[in-house]
VEXPABA-607609 format. One line per field, with one value per residue (C-alpha): residue number from 0; residue in three letters; x, y, z. Coordinates in steps of 0.001 Angstrom, whole numbers, plus 524288, in hexadecimal, padded with zeros to 5 digits. Layout:
resi: c(NUM ...);
resn: c(ALA ...);
c1: c(X ...);
c2: c(Y ...);
c3: c(Z ...);
END
This chain:
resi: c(0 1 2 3 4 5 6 7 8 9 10 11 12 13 14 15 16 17 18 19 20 21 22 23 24 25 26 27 28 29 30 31 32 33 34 35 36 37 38 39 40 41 42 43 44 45 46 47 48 49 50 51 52 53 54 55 56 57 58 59 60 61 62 63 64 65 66 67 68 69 70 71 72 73 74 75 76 77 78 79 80 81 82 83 84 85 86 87 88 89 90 91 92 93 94 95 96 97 98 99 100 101 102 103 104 105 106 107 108 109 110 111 112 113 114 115 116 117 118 119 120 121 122 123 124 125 126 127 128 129 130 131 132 133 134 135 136 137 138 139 140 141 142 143 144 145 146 147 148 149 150 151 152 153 154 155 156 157 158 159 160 161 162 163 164 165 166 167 168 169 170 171 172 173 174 175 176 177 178 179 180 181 182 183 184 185 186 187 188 189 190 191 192 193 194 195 196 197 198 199 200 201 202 203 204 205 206 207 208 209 210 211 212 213 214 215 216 217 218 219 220 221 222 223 224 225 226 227 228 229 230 231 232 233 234 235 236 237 238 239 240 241 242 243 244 245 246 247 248 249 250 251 252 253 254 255 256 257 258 259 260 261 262 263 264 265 266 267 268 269 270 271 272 273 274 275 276 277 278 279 280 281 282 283 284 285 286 287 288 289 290 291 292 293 294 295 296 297 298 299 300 301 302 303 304 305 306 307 308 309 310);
resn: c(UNK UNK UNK UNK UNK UNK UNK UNK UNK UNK UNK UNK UNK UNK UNK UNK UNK UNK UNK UNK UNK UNK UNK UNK UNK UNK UNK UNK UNK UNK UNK UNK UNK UNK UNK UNK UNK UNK UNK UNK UNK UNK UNK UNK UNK UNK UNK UNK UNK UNK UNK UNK UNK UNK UNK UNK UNK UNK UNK UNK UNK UNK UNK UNK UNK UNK UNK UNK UNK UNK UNK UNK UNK UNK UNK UNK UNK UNK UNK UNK UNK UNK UNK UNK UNK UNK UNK UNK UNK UNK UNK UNK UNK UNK UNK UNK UNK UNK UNK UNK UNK UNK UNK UNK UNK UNK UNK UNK UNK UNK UNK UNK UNK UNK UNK UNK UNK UNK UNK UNK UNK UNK UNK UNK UNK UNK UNK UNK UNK UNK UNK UNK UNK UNK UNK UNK UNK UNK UNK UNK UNK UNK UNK UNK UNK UNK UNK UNK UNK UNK UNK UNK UNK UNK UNK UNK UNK UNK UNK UNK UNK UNK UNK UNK UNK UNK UNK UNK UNK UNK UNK UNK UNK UNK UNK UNK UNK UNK UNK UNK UNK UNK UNK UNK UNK UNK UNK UNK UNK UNK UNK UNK UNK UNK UNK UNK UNK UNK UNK UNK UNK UNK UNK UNK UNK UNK UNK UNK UNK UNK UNK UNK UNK UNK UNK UNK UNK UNK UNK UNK UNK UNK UNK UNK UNK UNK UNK UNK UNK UNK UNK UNK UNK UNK UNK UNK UNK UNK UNK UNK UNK UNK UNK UNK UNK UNK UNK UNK UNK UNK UNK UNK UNK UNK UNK UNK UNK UNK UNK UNK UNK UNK UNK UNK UNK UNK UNK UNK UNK UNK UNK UNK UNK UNK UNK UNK UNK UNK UNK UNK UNK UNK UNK UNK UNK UNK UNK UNK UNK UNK UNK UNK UNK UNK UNK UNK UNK UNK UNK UNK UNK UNK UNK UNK UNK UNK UNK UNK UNK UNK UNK);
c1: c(BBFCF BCA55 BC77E BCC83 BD8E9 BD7DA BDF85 BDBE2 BE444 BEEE1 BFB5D BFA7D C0879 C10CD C1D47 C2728 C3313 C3D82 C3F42 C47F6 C53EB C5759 C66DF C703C C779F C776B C83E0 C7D01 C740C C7C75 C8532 C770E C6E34 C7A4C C84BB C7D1F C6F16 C72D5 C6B78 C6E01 C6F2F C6345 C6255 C665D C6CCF C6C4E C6063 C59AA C5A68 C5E0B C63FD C5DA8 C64A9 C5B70 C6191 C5B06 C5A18 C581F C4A15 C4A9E C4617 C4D79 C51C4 C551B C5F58 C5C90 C6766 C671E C6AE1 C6A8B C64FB C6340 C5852 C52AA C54E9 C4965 C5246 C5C1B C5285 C4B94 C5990 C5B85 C4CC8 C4D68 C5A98 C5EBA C522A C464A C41AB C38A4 C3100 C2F80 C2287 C21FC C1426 C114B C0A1D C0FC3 C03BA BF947 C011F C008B BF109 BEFE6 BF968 BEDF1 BE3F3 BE8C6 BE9CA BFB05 BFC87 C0B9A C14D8 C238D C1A96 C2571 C1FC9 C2EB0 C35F5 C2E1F C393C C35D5 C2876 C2371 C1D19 C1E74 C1510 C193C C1E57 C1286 C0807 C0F33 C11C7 C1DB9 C24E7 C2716 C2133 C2679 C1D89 C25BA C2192 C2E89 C2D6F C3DB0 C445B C519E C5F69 C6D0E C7B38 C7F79 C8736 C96C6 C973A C895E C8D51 C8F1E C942D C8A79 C897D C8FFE C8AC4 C8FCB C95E0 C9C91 C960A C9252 C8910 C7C97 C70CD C6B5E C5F57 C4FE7 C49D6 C3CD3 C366E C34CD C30EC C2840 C24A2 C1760 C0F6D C0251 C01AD BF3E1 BFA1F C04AB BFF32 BF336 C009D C09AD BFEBE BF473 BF875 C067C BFF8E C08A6 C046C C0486 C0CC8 C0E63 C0A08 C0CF5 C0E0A C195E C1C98 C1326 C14E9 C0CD9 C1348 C0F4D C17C6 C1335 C175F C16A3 C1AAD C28C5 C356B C3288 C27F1 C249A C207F C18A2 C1BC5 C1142 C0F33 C0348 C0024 C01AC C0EDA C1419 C2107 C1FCE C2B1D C2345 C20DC C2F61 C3366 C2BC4 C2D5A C20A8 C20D1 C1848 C2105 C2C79 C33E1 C3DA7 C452E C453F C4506 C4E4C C51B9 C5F87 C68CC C718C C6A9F C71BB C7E47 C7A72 C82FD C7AAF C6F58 C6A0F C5F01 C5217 C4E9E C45CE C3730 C34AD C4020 C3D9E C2D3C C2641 C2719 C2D4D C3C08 C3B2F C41EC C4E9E C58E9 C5312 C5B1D C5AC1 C62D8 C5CD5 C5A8A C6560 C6FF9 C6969 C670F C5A8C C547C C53BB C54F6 C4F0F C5796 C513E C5ACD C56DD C60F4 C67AD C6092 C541B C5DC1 C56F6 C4B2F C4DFA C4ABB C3C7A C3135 C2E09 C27BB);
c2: c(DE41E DEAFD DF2EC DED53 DF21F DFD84 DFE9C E0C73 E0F47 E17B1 E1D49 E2C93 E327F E25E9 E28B2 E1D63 E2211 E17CF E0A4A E00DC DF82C DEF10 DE8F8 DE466 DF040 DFD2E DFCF1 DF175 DFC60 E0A70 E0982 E0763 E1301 E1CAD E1AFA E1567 E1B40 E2785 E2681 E2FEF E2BF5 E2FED E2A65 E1DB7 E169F E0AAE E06AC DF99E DEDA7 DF646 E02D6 E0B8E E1396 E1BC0 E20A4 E2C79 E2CC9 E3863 E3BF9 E391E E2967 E208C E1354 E0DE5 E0447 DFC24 DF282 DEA15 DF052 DECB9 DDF5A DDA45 DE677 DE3AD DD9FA DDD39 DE219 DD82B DCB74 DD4F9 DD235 DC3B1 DC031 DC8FE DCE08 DDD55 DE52C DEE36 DED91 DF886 E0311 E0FA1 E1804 E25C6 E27A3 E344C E2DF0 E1FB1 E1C9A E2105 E1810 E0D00 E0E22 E0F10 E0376 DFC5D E0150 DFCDC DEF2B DEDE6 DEEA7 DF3D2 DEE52 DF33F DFFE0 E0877 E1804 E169C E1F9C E2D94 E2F5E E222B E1D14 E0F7C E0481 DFAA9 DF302 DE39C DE03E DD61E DDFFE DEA6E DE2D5 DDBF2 DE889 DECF3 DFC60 E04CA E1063 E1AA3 E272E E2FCA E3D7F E42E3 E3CC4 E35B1 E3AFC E3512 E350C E2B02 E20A6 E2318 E1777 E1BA4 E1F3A E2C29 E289E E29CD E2321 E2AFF E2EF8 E2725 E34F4 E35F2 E4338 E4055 E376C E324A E39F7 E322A E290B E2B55 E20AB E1FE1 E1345 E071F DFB87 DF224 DE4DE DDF13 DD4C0 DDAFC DE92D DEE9A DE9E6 DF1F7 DFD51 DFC1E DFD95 E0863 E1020 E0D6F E0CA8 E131C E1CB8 E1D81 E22DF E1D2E E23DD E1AAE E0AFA E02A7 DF41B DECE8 DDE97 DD97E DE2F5 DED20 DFA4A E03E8 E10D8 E168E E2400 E2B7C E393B E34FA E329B E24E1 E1BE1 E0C72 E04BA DF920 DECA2 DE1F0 DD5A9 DDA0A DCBAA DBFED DB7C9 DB08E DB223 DC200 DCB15 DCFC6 DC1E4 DBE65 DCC59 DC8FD DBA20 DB9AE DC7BD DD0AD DDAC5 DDF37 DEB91 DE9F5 DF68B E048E E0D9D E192A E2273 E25F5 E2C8E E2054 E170A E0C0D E10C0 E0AC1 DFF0F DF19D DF926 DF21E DF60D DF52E DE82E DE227 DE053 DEA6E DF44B DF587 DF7F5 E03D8 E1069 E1DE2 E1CAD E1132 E0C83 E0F15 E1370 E0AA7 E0197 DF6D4 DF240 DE5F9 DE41A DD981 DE578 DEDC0 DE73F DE049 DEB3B DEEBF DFCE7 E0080 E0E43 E17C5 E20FF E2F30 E37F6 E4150 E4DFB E481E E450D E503D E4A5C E3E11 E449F E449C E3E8C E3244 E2F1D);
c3: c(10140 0F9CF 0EC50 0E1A3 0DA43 0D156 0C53F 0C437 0D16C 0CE5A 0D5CD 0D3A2 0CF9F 0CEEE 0C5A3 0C09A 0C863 0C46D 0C07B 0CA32 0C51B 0CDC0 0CDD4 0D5F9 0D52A 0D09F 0C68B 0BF6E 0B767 0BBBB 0AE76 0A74F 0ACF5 0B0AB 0A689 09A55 09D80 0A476 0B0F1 0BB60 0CA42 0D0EC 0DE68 0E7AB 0F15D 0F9F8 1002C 1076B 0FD4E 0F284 0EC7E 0E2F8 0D8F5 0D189 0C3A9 0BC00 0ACD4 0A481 0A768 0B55D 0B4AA 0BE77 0BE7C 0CDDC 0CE38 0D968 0DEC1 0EA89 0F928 105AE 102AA 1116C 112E7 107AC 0FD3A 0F2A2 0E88A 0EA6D 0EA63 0DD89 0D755 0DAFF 0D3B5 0C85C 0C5EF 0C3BE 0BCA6 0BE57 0CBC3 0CCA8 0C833 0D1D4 0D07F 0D954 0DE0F 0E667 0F2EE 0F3BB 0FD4B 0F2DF 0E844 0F101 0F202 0E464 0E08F 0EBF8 0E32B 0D76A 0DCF4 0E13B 0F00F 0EF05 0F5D8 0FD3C 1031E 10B52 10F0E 118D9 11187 10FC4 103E6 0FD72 1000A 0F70D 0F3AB 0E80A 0DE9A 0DDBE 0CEC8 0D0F1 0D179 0C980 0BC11 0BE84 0C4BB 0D21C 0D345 0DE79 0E171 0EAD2 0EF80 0F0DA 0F9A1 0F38F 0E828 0EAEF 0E585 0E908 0E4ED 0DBD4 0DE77 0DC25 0D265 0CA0E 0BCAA 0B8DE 0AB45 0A0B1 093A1 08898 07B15 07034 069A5 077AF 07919 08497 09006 08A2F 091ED 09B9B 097E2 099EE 09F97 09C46 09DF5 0A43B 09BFB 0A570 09D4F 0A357 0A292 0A4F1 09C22 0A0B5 0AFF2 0ADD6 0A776 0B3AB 0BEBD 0B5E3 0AEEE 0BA8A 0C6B2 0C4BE 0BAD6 0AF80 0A435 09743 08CE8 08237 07F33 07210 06E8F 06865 06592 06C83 0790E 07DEC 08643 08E3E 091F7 09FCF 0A65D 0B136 0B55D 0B5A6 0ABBD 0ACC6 0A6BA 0A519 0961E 09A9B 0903D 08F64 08601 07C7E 079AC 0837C 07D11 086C5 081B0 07D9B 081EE 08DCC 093E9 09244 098DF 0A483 0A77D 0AD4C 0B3F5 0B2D1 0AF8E 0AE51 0ADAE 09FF6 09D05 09E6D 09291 0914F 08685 08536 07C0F 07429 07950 06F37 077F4 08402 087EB 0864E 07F46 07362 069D3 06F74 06A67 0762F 074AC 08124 07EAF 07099 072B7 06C0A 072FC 074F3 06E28 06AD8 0604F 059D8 06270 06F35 07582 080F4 08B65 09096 09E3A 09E9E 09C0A 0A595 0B2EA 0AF1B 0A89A 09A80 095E1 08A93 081E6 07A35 0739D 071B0 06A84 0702E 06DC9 075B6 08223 088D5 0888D 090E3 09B78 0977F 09C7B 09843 08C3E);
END
C-alpha cells in the first residue's frame, strides 16, 4: 500500500524564474514589454512546437513570450491558442535536483507530468493546471543559463519621458497576480510545496490576498473570494476554473504615459498592498495579449531602486 500524501512535502530551493505569455506571434506584445515597458532581450529562438523569447525587466524578472513553431512536431502551443486564445500559459520554478522535486511533488500528492532528463542543459517536468490550482507549473533544473542575440526587428526604441529628457527606465516586474478558487489550496502548492514565503496578506471588498516570495526578483499575490457569492468578482474571473493567472504588477516611472493605460479601477488591480494607490494604473488583458498589467508609478529619484528585490 502506498503512504498517503503529505502536505508538509516540500521542494528545497525552488525559485519563480519567469512567467510564460503565450501568442501567436512575438510582435503582438514586443511594442508593450520593449518600447513602452523597457524590457531588455534576454534569450531565444526557434524550437519544436514553439519559440521562446525571454525579455528581462529592471530587477532581472522575465516574461517568455511563447509563439507557435514547428507545429507538425509539436502542436501543444498551437491547439493551447485555438481553446483559449493568446494569455498566461505558464509559470517556471528552478529547483536544484529536478529528480528530488519530482519525489517531493509525489509526496505531496501531484504525480507531474511532461518528465524529460534528455537535455543535461534543460532538464523538467510540469504540474497539470488541474492539480496545481488552475495553472500549469514547470519545474526545470538548468546546469548554464541561456543568452542570445536579439532578433533584427526587436525594438530597441524606448518610451520617452514626457519633459523629452530622455527614455523612461525600464520597468520592475514584481508580481504575478494568480486569482483562485481554493485560497488555503493555493497557499498549500506556492507557500508549501513550492516554498514561498509570505511577505504581506490583507482583505478588500470582499477578497482576501496573499503575496508569496522566493529568493528571486519575482513573486506571486494569490486572490480568493472571502465569502461564497456566486456572482463575486473572483467566480466571474474564472468561469468555473480554478484559477487563473490575471496580471502582472510592475512599477515604472510615468506610468499614466503608457499608451492604453487607464487608472487602476478593477476590483483585482486596484487591491490593498505595496504602492498601491494613487499614481497606479491598468492595462487590461484585452490591450495586452490576454493578459492584464497592472502600473505602479515611482518618481524618478527612486528609479535606482527598481532593480531591487521584491517586496
Amino acid at each position: 500500500m502506498s503512504n498517503p500524501p503529505s502536505v508538509d512535502a516540500r521542494i528545497e530551493g525552488a525559485v519563480l524564474d519567469h512567467v510564460a505569455h503565450a501568442v501567436h506571434r512575438w510582435p503582438d506584445v514586443w511594442h508593450r514589454y520593449a518600447t513602452d515597458l523597457g524590457a531588455e532581450w534576454n534569450s531565444g529562438g526557434p524550437g519544436p512546437g514553439f519559440a521562446p523569447a525571454q525579455l528581462r525587466f529592471a530587477n532581472g524578472a522575465r516574461v517568455e513570450v511563447l509563439m507557435p513553431h514547428d507545429v507538425g512536431v509539436n502542436d501543444f502551443l498551437a491547439r493551447f491558442l485555438s481553446t483559449s486564445g493568446p494569455g498566461p500559459h505558464h509559470l517556471t520554478f528552478k529547483v536544484p535536483d529536478l529528480q528530488a522535486a519530482i519525489g517531493s511533488a509525489r509526496a505531496f500528492g501531484i504525480d507531474p507530468i511532461g518528465i524529460s532528463f534528455d537535455d543535461p542543459e534543460w532538464m523538467e517536468c510540469f504540474l497539470h493546471p488541474k492539480l496545481a490550482t488552475g495553472v500549469v507549473v514547470q519545474l526545470a533544473q538548468q546546469r548554464t543559463g541561456w543568452k542570445s542575440d536579439p532578433p533584427a526587428d526587436y525594438p530597441i526604441g524606448r518610451r520617452r519621458r514626457a519633459d523629452g529628457s530622455g527614455p523612461v527606465p525600464p520597468a520592475a516586474l514584481r508580481q504575478v497576480c494568480h486569482v483562485v478558487a481554493d485560497l488555503d489550496a493555493a497557499l498549500t502548492l506556492f507557500g508549501g510545496l513550492l516554498g514561498g514565503r509570505v511577505t504581506g496578506e490583507g482583505t478588500s471588498d470582499g477578497l482576501r490576498w496573499v503575496d508569496l516570495a522566493w529568493s528571486g526578483p519575482l513573486g506571486v499575490r494569490l486572490v480568493a473570494s472571502v465569502g461564497a457569492d456566486p456572482d463575486g468578482p473572483v467566480p466571474r474571473a474564472l468561469a468555473g476554473l480554478p484559477g487563473r493567472v490575471h496580471h502582472l504588477r510592475m512599477e515604472v516611472e510615468e506610468s499614466e504615459g503608457v499608451p492604453g493605460a487607464v487608472p487602476a479601477t478593477s476590483v483585482f488591480a486596484s487591491l490593498g498592498g505595496p504602492g498601491v494607490g494613487a499614481g497606479t494604473y491598468e492595462i487590461p488583458g484585452a490591450d495586452n495579449a490576454g493578459l492584464g498589467v497592472v502600473l505602479q508609478s515611482v518618481p524618478r529619484s527612486h528609479g535606482a531602486a527598481l532593480g531591487g528585490p521584491v517586496a
